[in-house]
C-alpha positions as CSV (number, residue, x, y, z in Angstrom):
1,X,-9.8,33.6,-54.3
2,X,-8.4,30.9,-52.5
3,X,-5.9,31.2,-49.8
4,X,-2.8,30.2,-51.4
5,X,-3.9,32.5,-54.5
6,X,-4.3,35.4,-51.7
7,X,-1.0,35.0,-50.4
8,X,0.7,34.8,-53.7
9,X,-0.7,37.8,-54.7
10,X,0.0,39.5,-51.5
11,X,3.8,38.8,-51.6
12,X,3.6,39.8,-55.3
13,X,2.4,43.4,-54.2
14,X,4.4,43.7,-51.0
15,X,7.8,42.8,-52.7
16,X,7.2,44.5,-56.2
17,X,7.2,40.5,-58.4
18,X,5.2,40.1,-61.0
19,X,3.2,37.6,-61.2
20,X,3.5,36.5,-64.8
21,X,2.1,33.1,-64.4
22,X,-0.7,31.4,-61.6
23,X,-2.6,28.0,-61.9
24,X,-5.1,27.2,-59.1
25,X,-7.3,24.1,-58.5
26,X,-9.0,23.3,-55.1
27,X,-5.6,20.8,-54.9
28,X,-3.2,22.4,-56.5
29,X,-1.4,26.0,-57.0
30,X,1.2,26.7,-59.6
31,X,2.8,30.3,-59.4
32,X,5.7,32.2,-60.9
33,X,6.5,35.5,-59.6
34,X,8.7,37.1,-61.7
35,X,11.7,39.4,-60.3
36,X,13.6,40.2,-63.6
37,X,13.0,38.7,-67.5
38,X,14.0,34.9,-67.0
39,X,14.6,35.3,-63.2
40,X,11.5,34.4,-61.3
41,X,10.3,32.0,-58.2
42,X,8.1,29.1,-58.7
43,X,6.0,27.9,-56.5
44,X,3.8,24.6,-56.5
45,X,1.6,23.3,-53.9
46,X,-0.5,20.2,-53.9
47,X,-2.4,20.0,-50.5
48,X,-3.9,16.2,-50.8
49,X,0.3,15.1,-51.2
50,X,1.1,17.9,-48.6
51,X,3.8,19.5,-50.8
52,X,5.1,22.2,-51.6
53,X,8.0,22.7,-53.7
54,X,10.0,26.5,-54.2
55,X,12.7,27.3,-56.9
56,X,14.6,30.2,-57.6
57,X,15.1,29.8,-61.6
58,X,17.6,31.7,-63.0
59,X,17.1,31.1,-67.3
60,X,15.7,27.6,-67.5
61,X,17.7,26.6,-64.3
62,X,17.0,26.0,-61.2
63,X,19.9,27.5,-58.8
64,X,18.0,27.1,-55.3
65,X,15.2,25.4,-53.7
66,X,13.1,23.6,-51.1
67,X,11.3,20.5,-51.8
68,X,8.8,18.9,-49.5
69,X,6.3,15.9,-49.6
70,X,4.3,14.6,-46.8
71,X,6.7,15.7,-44.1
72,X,9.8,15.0,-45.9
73,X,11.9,18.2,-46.9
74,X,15.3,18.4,-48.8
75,X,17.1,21.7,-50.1
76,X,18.7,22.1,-53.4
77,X,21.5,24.8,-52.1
78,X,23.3,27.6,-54.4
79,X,26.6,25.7,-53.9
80,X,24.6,22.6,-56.0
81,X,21.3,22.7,-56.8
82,X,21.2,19.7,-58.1
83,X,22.2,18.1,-54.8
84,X,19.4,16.8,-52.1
85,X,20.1,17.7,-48.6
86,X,17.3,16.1,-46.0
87,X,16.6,19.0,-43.8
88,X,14.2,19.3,-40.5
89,X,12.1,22.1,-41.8
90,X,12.1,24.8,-45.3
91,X,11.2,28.0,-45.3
92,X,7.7,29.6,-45.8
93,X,7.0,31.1,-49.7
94,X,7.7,34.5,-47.7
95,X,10.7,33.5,-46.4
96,X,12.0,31.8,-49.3
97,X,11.5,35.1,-51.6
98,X,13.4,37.0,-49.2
99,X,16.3,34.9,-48.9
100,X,15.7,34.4,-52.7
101,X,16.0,38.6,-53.2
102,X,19.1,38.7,-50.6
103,X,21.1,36.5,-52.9
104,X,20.2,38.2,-55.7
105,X,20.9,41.6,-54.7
106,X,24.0,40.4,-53.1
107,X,25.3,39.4,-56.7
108,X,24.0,42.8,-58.3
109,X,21.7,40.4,-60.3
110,X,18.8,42.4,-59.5
């Protein structure tokens, strides 16, 4: 199990997501962690681009997330996610699931 496969299942079992989908090459990682049916985070990684992009999805939308590519890293904030705002540094998968949960809970969504 690779290292990015190790810490996706980790956070899975510490924060009680299920993982309902996971795609791992030697590159590449593609993870959904599943909080609720149609409410999940996705997570993609591609090491030789150095990116890693993190969406909260909500349905078939995204509602919140961190893009980044070789250094460059824009958000996608709740206010408008379909907004890019350049930003000096995104949060780690663990981070982003737990500001990803505190919303949540905050709206009585989960």
């Amino acid at each position: 199990m690779t290292g990015s496969v190790r810490e996706i299942v980790n956070l899975a079992g510490k924060y009680g997501l299920k993982i309902s989908s996971i795609d791992a090459t030697d590159v590449t990682l593609i993870a959904r962690l599943e909080l609720l049916p149609g409410i999940f985070v996705q997570v993609y990684r591609n090491s030789r681009k150095n990116k890693l992009n993190l969406a909260l999805i909500v349905g078939n939308t995204r509602i919140y997330g961190f893009d980044s590519e070789g250094g460059m890293i824009h958000e996608h904030p709740l206010q408008d996610p379909e907004s890019h705002i350049p930003c000096a540094q995104g949060p780690g998968t663990e981070e982003f699931i737990l500001e990803c949960l505190t919303f949540l809970r905050d709206r009585d969504l989960i």
